[in-house]
C-alpha positions in Angstrom: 162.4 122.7 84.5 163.0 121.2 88.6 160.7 123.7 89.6 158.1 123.1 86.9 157.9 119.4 87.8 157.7 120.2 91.1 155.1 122.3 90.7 152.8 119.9 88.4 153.5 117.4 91.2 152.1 119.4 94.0 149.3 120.5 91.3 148.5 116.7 91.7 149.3 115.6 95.3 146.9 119.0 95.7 143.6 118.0 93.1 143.7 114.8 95.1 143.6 116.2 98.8 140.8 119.1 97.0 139.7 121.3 100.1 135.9 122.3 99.2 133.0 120.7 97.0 129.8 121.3 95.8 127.3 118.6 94.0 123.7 117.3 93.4 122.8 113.8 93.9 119.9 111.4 92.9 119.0 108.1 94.0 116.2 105.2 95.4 115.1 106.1 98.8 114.2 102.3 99.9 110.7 103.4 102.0 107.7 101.0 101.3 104.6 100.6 102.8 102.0 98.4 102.0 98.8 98.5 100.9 96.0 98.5 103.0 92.2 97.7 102.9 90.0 98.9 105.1 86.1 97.7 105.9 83.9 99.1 108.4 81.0 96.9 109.7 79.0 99.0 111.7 77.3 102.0 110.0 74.4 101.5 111.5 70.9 103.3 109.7 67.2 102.4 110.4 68.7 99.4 112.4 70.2 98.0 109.9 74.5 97.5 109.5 75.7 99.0 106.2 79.4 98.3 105.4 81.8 100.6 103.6 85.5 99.5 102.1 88.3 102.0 101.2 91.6 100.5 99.6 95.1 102.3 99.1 97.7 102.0 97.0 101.2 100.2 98.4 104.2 103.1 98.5 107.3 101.6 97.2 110.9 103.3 96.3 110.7 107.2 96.0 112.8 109.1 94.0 115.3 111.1 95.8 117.1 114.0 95.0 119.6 116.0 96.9 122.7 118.7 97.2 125.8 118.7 99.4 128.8 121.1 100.0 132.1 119.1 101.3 134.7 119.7 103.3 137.9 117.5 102.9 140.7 117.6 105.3 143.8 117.4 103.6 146.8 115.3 103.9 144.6 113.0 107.0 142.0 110.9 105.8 138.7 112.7 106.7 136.1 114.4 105.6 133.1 116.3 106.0 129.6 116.7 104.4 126.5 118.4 104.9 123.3 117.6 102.7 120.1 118.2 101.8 118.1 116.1 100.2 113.9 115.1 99.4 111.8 112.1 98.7 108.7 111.8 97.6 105.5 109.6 96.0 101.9 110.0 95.3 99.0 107.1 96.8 95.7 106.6 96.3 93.0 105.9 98.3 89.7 104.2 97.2 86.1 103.5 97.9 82.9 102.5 96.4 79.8 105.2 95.8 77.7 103.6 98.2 76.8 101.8 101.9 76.5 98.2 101.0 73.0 96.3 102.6 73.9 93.1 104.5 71.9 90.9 102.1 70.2 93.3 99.8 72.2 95.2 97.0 69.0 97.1 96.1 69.1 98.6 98.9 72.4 99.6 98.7 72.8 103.6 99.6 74.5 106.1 97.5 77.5 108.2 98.8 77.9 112.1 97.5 81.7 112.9 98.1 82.8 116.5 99.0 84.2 117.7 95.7 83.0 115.7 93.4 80.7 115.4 90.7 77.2 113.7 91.7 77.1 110.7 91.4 80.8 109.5 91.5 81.9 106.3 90.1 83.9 106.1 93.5 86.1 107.8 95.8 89.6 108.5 94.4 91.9 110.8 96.3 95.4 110.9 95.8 97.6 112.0 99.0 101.8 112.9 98.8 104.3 110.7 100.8 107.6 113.6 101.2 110.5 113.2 103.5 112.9 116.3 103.3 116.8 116.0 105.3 119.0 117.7 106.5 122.1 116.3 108.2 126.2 116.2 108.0 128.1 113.5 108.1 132.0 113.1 109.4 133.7 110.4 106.7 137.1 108.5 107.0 138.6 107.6 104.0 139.5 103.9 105.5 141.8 103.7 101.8 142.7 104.9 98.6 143.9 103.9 95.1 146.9 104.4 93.8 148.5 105.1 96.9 149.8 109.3 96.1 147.0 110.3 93.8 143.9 108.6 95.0 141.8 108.4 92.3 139.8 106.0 94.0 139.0 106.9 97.7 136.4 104.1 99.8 135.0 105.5 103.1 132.3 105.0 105.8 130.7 107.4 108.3 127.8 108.9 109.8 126.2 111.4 111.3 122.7 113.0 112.6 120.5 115.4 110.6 116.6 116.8 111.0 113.9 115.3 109.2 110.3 116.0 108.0 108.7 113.0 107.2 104.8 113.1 106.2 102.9 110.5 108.1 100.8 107.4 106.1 97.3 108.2 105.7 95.9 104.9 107.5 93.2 104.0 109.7 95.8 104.0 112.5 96.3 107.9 111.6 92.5 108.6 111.2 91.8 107.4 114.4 94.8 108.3 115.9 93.7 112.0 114.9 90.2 111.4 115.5 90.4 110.6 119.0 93.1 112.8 120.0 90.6 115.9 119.0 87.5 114.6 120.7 89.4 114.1 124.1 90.6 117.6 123.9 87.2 118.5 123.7 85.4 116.2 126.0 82.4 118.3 125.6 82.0 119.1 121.9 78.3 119.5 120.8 77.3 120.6 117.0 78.5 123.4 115.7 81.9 123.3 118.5 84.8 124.3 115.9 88.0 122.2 116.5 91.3 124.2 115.9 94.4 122.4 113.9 97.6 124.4 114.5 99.7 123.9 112.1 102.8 124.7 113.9 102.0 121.5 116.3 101.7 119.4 113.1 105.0 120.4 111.6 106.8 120.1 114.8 105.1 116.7 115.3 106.3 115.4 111.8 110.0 116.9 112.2 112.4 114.7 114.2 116.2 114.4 114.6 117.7 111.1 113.6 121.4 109.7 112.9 122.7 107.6 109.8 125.4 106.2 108.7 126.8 105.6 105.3 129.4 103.5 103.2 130.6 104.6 99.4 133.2 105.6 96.8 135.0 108.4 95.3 136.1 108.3 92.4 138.5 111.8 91.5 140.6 112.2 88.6 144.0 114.5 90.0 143.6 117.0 87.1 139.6 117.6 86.6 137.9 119.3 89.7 135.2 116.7 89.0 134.1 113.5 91.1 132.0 111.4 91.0 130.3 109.2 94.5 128.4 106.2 94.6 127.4 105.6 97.9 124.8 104.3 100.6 123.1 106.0 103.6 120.8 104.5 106.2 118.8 106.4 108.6 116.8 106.0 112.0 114.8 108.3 113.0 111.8 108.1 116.1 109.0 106.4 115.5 105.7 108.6 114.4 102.4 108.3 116.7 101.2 106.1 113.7 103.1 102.9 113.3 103.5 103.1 109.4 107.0 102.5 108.5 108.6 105.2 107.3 111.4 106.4 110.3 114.0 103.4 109.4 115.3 103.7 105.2 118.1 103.9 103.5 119.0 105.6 100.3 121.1 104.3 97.5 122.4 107.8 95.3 124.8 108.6 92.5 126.5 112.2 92.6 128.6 114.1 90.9 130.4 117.1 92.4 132.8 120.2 91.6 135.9 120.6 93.4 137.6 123.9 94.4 
């Protein structure tokens, strides 16, 4: 009977200082950027200055979702976690079917738009916002409740990780883009074809950050179960842009499977 208690005690003291977990995650990555309205004033034909507008839509909260694998360090209070995890939205940009005159809307010129249907009621595009991470993160349990089982464990940390984060379409990127292509070929004429290499892009739009990150653990001794509410924020380089997308934080809910 001694050793039987003894052994469901160290079963106990053992679930609550579990070695390796697994999980999945989902939260609210808080990235917004704003809308934007854009009007150009000088589209000049037959001497006279047509104006165009494009709009977008505003890009507010994205849905993140995630895995990790943990590493607990038993008896001393800290951890380890690596993650991976992916945000995204969808934005719009908008524009009318024609040059708008000056003073004249009879005048006004219509627009045919690659890919679409002639004549458009307007230009409608939609464009993806993703962000994908991957990082690990060294945690200290800073205390625990009750005292020997820790069913409820609070900790902060941080860490650094990679990230691809999609740039904005803006008019800072278009022109960005625009004029970084015509000064690598200062003498373009018709019919000059202008490489994109891909591999520059991605390596571009892929920069290291560091975070750090505050939560709870909740961890019942005899399930290999637990369950993490927790907060992250992360700072990462700012893109060539200036849209505002390399400082968020994510606010996620996990559940995860103990070994």
């Amino acid at each position: 009977m001694k050793k039987i208690i003894i052994a469901s005690i160290f079963t106990v003291i053992y679930q609550a200082y579990a070695i390796f977990g697994i999980g999945g995650h989902i939260g609210v990555d808080n990235t917004s950027v704003d809308s934007e309205s854009i009007t150009a004033f000088s589209i000049n034909m037959a001497g006279v200055d047509y104006s165009y507008g494009l709009s977008s839509d505003e890009i507010k909260n994205p849905l993140a979702l995630g895995a990790q694998l943990y590493l607990d360090i038993p008896v001393v209070p800290i951890g380890f976690e690596v993650g991976f995890e992916g945000a995204w939205a969808s934005y719009n940009w908008k524009g009318s079917n024609v040059l708008t005159h000056p003073t004249d809307s009879a005048q006004n010129l219509p627009l045919q738009f690659t890919g679409y249907d002639y004549p458009a009621s307007e230009y409608d595009e939609e464009f993806d916002f993703a962000k994908i991470g991957v990082d690990i993160t060294a945690k200290w349990y800073v205390f625990s409740l009750p005292p020997v089982v820790k069913t409820a464990k609070f900790y902060v940390g941080g860490g650094v990780g990679f990230y691809f984060i999609t740039p904005v379409v803006s008019e800072e990127l278009i022109r960005y883009e625009l004029e970084k292509r015509y000064a690598d070929y200062p003498d373009i004429t018709p019919g000059t074809e202008i490489a994109f290499d891909v591999d520059e892009y991605i390596e571009k739009v892929t920069v290291m950050g560091f975070h750090f990150v505050a939560g709870a653990q909740v961890k019942f001794p005899v399930m290999p179960l637990s369950f993490n509410v927790d907060y992250k924020y992360v700072s990462t380089p700012e893109n060539d842009y200036g849209d505002d997308t390399n400082k968020f934080g994510v606010i996620k809910g996990s559940i995860n499977f103990y070994i």
